[in-house]
N, CA, C and O of each residue as an XYZ file, in Angstrom:
192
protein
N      81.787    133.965     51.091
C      81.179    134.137     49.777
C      80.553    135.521     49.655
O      79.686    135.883     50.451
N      81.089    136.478     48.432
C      80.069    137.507     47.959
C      80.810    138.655     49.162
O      80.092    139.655     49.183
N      81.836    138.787     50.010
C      82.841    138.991     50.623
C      83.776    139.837     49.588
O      83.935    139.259     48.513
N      84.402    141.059     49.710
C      85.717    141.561     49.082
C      86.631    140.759     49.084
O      86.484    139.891     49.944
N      87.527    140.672     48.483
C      88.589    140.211     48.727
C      89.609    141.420     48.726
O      89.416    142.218     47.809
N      90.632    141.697     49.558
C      91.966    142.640     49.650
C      93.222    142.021     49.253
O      93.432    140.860     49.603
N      93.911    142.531     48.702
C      95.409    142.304     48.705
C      96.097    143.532     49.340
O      95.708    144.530     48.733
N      96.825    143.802     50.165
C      97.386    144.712     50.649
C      98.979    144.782     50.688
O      99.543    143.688     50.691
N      99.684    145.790     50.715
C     101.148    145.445     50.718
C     101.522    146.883     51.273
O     101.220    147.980     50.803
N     102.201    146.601     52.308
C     102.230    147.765     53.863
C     104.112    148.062     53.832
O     104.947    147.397     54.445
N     104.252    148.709     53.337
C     105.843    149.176     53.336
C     106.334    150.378     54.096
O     106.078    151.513     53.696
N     107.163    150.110     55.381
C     107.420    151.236     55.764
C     108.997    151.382     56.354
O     109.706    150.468     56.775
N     109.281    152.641     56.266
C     110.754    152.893     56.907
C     111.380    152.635     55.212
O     112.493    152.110     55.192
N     110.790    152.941     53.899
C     111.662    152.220     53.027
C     113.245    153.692     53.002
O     113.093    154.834     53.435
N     113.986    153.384     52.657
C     114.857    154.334     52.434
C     116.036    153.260     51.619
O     115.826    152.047     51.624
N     117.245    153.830     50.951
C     118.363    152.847     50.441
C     119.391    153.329     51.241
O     119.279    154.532     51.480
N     120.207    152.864     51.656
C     121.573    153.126     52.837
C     122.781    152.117     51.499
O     122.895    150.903     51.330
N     123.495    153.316     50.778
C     124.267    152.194     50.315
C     125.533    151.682     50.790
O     126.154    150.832     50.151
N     125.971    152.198     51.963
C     126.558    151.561     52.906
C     126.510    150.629     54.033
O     127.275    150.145     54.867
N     125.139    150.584     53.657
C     124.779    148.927     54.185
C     125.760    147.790     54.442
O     126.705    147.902     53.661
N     125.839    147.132     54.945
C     127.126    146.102     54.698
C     126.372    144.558     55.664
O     126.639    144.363     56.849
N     125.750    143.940     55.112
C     125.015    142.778     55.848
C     126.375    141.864     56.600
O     127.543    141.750     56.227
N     125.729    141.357     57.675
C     126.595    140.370     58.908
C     127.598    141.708     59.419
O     128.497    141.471     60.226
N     127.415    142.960     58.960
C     128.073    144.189     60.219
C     127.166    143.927     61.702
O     126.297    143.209     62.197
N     128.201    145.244     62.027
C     127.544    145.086     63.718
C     125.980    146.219     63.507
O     125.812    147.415     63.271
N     125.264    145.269     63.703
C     123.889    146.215     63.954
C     123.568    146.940     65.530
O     122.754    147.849     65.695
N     124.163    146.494     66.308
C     124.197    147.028     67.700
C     124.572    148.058     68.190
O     124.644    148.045     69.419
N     124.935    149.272     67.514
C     125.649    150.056     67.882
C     125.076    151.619     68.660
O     123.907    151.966     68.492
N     125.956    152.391     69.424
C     124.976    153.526     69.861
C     125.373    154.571     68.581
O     125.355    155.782     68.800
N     125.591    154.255     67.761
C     125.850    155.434     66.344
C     124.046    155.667     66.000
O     122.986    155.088     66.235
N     124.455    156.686     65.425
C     122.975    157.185     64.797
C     122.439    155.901     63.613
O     121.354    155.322     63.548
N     123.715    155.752     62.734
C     123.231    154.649     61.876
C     124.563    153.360     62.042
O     125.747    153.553     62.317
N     123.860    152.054     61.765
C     124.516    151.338     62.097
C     124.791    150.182     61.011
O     124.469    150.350     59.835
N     125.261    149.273     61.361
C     124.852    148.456     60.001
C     126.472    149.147     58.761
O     126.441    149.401     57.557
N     127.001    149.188     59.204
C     127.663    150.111     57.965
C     128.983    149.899     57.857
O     129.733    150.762     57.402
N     129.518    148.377     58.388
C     131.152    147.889     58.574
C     131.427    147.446     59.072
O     130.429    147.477     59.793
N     132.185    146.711     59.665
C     132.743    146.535     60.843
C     131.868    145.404     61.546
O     130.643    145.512     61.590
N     132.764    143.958     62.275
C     132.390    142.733     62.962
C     131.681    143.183     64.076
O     131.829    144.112     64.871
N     130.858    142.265     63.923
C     129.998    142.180     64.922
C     130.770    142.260     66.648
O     131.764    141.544     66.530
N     130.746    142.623     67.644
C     131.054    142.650     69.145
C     131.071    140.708     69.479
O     130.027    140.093     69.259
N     131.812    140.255     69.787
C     131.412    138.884     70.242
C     130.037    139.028     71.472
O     129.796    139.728     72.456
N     129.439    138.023     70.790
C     128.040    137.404     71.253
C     126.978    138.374     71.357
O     126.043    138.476     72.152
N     127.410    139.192     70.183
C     126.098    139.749     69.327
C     125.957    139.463     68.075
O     126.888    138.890     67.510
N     124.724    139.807     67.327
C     124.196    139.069     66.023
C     124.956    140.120     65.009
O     125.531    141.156     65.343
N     124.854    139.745     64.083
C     125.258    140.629     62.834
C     123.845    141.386     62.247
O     122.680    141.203     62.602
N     124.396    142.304     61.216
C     123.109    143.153     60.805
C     122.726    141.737     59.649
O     123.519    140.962     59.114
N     120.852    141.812     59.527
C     120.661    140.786     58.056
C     119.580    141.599     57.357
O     119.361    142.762     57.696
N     118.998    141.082     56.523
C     118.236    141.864     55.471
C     117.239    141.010     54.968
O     116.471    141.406     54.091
């Protein structure tokens, strides 16, 4: 009681990649990843 109250909203790394391509291979040693192409068997896909 008699306490601030905050709402806060913390955003970082924002950037747009429009070659994004969700369930791609996010694993990769490329600089950027995420951008085509199946996942390697028994690795995850990129998600969002």
């Amino acid at each position: 009681p008699g306490s601030p109250i905050f709402t806060v909203l913390h955003l970082s790394d924002i950037h747009v990649d429009f070659a994004y391509t969700p369930g791609s291979q996010g694993d990769c040693s490329q600089p950027l990843c995420c951008r085509g192409g199946q996942p390697a068997p028994g690795h995850t896909g990129a998600g969002f």
